[in-house]
C-alpha positions in Angstrom: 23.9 -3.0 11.7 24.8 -2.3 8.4 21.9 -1.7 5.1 22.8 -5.2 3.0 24.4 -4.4 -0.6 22.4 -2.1 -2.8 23.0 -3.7 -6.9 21.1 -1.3 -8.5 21.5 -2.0 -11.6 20.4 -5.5 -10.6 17.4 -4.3 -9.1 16.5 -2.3 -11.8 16.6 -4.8 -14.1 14.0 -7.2 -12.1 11.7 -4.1 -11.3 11.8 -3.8 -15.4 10.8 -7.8 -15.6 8.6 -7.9 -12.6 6.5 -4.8 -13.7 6.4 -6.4 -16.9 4.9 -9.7 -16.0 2.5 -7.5 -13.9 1.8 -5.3 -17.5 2.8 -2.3 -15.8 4.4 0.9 -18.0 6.7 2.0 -15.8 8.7 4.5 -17.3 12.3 5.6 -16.3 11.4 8.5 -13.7 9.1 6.3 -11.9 11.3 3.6 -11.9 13.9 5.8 -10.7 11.8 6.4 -7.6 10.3 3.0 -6.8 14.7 2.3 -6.8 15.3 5.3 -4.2 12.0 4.5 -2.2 13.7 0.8 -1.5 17.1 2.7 -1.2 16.0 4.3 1.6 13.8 1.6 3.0 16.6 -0.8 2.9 18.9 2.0 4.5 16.6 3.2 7.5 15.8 -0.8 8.2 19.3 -1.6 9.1 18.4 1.0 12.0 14.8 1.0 13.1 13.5 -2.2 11.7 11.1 -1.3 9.2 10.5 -4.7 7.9 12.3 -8.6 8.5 13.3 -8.5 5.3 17.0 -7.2 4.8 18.1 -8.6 1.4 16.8 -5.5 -1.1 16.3 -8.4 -3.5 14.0 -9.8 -1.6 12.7 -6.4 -0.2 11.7 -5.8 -4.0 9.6 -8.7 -4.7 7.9 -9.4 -1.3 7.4 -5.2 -0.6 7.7 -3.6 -4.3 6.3 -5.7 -6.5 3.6 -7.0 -4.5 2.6 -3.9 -3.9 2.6 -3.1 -7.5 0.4 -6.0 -8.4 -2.1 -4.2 -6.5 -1.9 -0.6 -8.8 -4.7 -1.7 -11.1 -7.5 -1.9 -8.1 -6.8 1.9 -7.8 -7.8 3.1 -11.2 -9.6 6.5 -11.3 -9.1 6.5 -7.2 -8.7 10.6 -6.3 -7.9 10.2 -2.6 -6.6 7.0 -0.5 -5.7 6.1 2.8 -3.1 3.5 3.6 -3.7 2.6 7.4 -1.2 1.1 9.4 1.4 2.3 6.4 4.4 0.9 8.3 7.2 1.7 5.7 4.7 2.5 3.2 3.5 -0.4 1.5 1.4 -0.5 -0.3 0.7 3.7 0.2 4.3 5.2 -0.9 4.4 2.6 -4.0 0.9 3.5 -5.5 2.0 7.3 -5.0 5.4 6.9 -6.9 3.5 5.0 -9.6 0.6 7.1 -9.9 2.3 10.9 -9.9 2.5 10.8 -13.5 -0.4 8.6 -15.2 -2.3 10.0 -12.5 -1.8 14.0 -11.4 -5.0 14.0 -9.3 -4.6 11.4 -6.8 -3.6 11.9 -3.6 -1.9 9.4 -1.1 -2.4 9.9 2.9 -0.9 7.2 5.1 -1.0 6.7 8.8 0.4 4.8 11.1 0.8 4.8 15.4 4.7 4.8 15.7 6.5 7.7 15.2 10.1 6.4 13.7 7.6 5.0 10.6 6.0 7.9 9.9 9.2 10.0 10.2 10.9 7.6 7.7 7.7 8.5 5.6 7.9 12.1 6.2 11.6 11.6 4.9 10.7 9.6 1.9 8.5 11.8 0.5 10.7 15.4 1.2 13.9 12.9 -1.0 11.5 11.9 -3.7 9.3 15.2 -3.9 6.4 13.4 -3.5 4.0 16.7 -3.3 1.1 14.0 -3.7 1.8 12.3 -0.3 0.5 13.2 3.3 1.7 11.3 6.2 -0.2 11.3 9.6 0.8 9.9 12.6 -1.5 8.5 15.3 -4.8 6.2 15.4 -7.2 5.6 12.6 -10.0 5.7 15.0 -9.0 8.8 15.6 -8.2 10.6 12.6 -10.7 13.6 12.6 -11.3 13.6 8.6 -14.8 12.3 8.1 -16.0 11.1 4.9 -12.7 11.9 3.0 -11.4 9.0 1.1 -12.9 7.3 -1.9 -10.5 4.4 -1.1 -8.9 3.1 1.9 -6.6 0.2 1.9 -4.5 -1.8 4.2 -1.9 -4.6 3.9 -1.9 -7.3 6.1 -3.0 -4.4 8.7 -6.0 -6.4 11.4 -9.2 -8.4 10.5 -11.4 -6.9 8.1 -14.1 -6.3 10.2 -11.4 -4.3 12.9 -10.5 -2.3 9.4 -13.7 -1.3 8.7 -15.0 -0.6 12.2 -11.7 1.5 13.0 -11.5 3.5 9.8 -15.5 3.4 8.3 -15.6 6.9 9.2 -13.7 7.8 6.5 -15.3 6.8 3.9 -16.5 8.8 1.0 -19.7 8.4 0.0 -19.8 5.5 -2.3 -16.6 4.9 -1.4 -14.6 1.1 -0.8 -11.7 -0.4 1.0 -9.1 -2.6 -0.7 -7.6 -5.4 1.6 -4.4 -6.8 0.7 -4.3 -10.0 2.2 -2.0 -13.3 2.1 -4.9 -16.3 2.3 -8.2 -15.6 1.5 -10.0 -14.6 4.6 -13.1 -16.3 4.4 -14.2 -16.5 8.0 -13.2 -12.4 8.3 -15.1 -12.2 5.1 -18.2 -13.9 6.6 -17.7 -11.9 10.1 -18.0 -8.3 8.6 -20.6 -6.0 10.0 -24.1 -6.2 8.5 -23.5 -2.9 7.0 -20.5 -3.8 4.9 -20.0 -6.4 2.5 -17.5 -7.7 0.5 -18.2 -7.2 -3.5 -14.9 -9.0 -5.1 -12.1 -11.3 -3.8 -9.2 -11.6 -6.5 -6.0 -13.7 -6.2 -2.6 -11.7 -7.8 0.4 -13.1 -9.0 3.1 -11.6 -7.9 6.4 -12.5 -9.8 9.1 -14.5 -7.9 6.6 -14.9 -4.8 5.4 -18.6 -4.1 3.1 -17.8 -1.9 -0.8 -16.9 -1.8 -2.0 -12.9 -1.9 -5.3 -11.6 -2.2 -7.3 -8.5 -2.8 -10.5 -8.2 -0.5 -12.9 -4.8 -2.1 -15.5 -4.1 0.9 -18.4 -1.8 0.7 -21.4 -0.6 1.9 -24.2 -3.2 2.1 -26.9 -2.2 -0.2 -30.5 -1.6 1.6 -32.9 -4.9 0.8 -35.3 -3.8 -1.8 
């Protein structure tokens, strides 16, 4: 099967208008990037399936942009973890648009099958993305305790499955960032006593009809 047409020029042109309406600066070398990232994503899909989507139109606003509209919740963030990266989204978008406003974050994602993480591996040796680690295995299991400031997820497993897998993580005053479709309130209401949920916000994401969400989760404060 065959990657469907690549119009970059037209797809360069809606990144500009979408990360507009988001009021994102995307300048031209990050721009450049996000373009190859979906390149490549739209080239290795045609082969192992990365995502349903096979239009790069589409690709763009449902993957790209949506993950875009999520860049603002990871202001000042130093190191994050994208679990169950898949093809990388959100993880390989908020490392392409962070490299150059921000030098000192670091991206690690993981995920458990091996042909995702190798397409990973080979996005960030083609984009020189010296700000990305890729891991491949379990969360559960990934030895690097008390690590992250933020870990995030994108339509990955209920949130109380997210924290319980990966709360191990966890910096220190650290939170998780939730990209979900519908509000979950039931997961909301069914996290562990020890985590809570400390802001649910709705983001409009340009050209997609449909409902996503931002679920922050963090450790319960002690009763006084």
């Amino acid at each position: 099967m065959k990657a469907r047409h690549f119009d970059r020029q037209a797809l360069q042109a809606a990144l500009r208008q979408g990360a507009e309406a988001l009021q994102l600066s995307l300048d031209d070398r990050q721009c450049d990037k996000l373009l190859d990232y979906l390149s490549l994503l739209s080239k290795w899909n045609a082969v192992y399936n990365l995502t349903a989507i096979r239009d790069p139109g589409q690709m763009l606003v449902h993957h790209l942009l949506d993950s875009l509209a999520a860049v603002p919740a990871f202001a000042g963030a130093k190191n994050v973890l994208d679990v169950g990266s898949g093809g990388g989204l959100p993880g390989m978008v908020i490392a392409i648009s962070s490299q150059a406003t921000c030098p000192e974050m670091h991206v690690s994602m993981i995920d458990t099958v091996h042909k995702k993480t190798a397409f990973l591996t080979q996005v960030k040796a083609e984009l020189g993305l010296s700000n990305v680690t890729v891991y491949t295995g379990r969360v559960e299991e990934l030895p690097l305790t008390g690590q992250f400031d933020v870990i995030t997820s994108r339509a990955f497993a209920d949130l109380s499955d997210f924290v319980n897998w990966a709360g191990h993580l966890i910096a220190p005053g650290g939170k998780f960032i939730a990209m979900k479709g519908v509000a979950p309130p039931q997961e909301i209401q069914g996290l562990p006593p020890q985590w809570q949920a400390t802001a649910r916000t709705a983001l409009q994401v340009p050209g997609l009809n449909a409902e996503r969400h931002l679920v922050v989760i963090e450790k319960a404060q002690p009763p006084v």
